[in-house]
C-alpha positions as CSV (number, residue, x, y, z in Angstrom):
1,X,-36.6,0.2,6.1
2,X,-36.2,1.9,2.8
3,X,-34.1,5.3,2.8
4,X,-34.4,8.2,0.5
5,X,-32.6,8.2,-2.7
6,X,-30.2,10.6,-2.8
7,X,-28.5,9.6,-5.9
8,X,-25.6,7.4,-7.0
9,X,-22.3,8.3,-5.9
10,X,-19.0,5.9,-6.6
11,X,-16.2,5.8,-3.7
12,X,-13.0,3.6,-4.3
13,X,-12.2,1.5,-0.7
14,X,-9.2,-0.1,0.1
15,X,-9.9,-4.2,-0.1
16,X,-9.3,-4.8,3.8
17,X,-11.9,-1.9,4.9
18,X,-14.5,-3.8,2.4
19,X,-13.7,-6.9,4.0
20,X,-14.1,-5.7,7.4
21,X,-17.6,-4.6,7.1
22,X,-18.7,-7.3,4.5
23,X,-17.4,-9.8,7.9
24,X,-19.8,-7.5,9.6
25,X,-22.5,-7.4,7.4
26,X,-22.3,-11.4,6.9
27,X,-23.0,-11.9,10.8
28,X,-25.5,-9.3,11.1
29,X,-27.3,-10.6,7.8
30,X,-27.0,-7.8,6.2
31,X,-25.9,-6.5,2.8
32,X,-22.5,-4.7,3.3
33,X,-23.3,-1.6,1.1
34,X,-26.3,-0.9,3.8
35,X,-23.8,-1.5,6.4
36,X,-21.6,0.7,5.6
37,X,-24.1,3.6,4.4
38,X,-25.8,2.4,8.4
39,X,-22.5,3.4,10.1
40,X,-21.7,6.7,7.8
41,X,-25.6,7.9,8.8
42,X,-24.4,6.8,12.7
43,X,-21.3,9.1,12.3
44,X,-23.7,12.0,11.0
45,X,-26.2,11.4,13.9
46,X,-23.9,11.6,16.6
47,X,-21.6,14.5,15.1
48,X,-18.4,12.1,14.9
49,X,-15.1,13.7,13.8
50,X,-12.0,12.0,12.5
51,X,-9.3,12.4,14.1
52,X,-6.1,11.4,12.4
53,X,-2.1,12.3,13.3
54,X,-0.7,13.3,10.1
55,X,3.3,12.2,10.9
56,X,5.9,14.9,11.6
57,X,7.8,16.0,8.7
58,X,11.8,15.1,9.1
């Protein structure tokens, strides 16, 4: 399946979230950057929001 192209953008990952989804992409055959662009495009489709708990200040 071949997506539009939208351009070139860089993003800098921390090593153990590339390793997760290049684990992923390695059982599922796939190349990791498409995994990862697969499950971002997922997130968009079904309206996901982050939700993160910023610790109390002391």
């Amino acid at each position: 399946m071949a997506w539009p192209s939208a351009g070139i953008d860089r993003c800098v990952w921390q090593s153990n979230v590339i390793e997760y989804f290049k684990g992923m992409a390695d059982e599922a055959g796939v190349p990791y950057q498409s995994l990862i662009n697969l499950y971002l495009r997922d997130c968009i489709a079904q309206n996901r929001k982050v939700q993160i708990q910023w610790p109390k200040a002391a």
